[in-house]
C-alpha positions as CSV (number, residue, x, y, z in Angstrom):
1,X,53.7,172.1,-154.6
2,X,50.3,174.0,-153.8
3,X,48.7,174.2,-150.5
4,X,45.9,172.9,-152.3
5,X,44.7,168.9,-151.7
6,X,43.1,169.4,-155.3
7,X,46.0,170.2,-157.0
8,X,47.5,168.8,-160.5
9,X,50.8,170.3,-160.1
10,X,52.7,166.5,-160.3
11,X,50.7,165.9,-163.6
12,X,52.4,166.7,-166.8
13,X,51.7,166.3,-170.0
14,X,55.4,165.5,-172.2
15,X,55.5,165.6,-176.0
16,X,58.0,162.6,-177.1
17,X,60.1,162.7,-180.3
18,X,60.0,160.2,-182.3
19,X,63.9,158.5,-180.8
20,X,62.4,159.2,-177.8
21,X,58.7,157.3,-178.2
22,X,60.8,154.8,-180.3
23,X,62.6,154.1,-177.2
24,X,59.9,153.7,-175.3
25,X,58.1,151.2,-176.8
26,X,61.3,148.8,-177.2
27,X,61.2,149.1,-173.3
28,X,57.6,148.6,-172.8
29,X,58.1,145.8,-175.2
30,X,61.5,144.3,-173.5
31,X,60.2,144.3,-170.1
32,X,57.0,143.3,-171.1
33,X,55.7,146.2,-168.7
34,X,53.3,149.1,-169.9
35,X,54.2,152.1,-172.0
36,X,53.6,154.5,-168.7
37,X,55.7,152.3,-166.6
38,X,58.7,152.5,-168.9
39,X,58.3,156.4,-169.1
40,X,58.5,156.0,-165.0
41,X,60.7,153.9,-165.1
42,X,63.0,155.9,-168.0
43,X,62.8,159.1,-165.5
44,X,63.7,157.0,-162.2
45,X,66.5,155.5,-163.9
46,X,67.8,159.1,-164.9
47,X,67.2,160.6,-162.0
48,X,68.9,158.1,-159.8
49,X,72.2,158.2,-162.4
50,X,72.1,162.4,-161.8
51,X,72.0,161.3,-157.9
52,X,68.5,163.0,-157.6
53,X,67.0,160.1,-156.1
54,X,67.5,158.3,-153.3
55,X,68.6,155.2,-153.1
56,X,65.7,153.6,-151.4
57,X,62.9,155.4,-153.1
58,X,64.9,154.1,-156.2
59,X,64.4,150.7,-155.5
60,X,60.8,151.0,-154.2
61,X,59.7,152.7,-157.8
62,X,61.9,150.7,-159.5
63,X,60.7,147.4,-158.2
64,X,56.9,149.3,-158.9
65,X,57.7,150.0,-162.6
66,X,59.4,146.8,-163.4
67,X,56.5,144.1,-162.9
68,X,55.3,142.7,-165.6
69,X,51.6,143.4,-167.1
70,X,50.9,139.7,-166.8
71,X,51.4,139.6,-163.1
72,X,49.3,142.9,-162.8
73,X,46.3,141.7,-164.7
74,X,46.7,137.9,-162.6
75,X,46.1,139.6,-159.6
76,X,42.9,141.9,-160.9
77,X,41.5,139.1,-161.9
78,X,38.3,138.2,-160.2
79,X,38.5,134.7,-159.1
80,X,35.3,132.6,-159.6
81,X,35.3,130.7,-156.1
82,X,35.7,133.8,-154.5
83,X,33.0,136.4,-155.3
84,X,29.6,135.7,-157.5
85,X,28.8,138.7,-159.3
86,X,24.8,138.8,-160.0
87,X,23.5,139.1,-163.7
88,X,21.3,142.2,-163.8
89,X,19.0,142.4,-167.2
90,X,18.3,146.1,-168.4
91,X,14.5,145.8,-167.2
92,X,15.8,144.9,-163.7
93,X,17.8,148.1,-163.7
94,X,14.9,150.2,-165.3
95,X,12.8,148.7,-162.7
96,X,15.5,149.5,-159.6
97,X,15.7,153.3,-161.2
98,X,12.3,153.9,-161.9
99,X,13.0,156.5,-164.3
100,X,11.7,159.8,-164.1
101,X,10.0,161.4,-166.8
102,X,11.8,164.7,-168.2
103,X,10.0,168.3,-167.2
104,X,10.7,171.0,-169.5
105,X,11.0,173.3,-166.5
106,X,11.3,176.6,-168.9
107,X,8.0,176.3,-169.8
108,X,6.2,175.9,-166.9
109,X,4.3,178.9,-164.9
110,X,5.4,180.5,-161.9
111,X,2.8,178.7,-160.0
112,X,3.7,175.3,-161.5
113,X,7.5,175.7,-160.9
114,X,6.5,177.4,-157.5
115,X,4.5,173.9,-156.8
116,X,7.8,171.8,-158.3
117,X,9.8,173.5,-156.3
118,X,8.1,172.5,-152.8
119,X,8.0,168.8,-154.4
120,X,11.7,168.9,-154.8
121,X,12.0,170.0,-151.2
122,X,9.7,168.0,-149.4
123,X,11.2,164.8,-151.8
124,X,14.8,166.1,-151.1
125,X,15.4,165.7,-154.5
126,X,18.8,168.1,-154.9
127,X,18.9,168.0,-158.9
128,X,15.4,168.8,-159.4
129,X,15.4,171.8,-157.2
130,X,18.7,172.8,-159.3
131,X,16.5,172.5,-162.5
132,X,14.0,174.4,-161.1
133,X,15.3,176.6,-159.8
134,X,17.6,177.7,-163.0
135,X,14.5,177.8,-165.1
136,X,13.1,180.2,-162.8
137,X,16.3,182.6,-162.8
138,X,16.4,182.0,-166.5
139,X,12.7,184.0,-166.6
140,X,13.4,186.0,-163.5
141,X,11.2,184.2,-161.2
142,X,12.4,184.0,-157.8
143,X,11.1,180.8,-156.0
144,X,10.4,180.6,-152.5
145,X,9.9,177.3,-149.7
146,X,6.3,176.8,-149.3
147,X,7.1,176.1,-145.6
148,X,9.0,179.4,-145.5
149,X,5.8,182.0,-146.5
């Protein structure tokens, strides 16, 4: 595998024939577990029987792959007595966001993206200052900190 923490080496993508997807399904089905857990558990069953697995990791994935989806989705269940989860209306989130109006940046003046600019800075506002400052490079202006003339 890659040096790098980022990487999606262990992620494949895998065409199934129809036998194959067929099959699938019948264990999903069967086992009453989801379709990705019988594809695991397909390829940790074959990999143990061509003795590419070890025996312990085999039983920890297969005892992973095997629960039932009832179990799983009884124990995400958020249990009433437990938490109280707030009702939040639209207008309360509106008013918690206080929305911004949109600045079509590209057509201000140097002087008025000049004067955003400083805004941005002194609000620490990091995705206005990227606005700004690709309008500016869009119409070769070249913006400078107020506090740094």
């Amino acid at each position: 595998m890659s040096e790098n923490p980022h990487s999606r080496e262990h992620i494949k993508v895998i065409m199934l024939n129809a036998s194959l997807y067929i099959a699938i399904q019948q264990i999903s089905g069967s086992r009453r577990i989801s379709q990705k857990a019988a594809i695991l558990l397909t390829i940790t069953e074959g990999a143990h029987s061509l003795g590419c697995l070890a025996e312990d990791d085999y039983k920890l994935l297969m005892e992973r792959y095997t629960r039932e989806l009832e179990s799983i989705i009884a124990e995400r269940q958020i249990k009433p007595e437990s938490s109280h989860i707030p009702v939040v209306t639209i207008e309360k989130m509106k008013a918690a966001a206080k929305l911004k109006p949109h600045i079509d940046y590209s057509t201000l003046s140097y002087e008025q993206l000049q004067t955003k600019y400083d805004q941005a800075h002194r609000n620490n506002d990091p995705i206005d200052i990227q606005f700004i400052v690709f309008a500016a490079r869009q119409r070769g202006f070249k913006l400078q900190r107020g506090d740094a003339i």
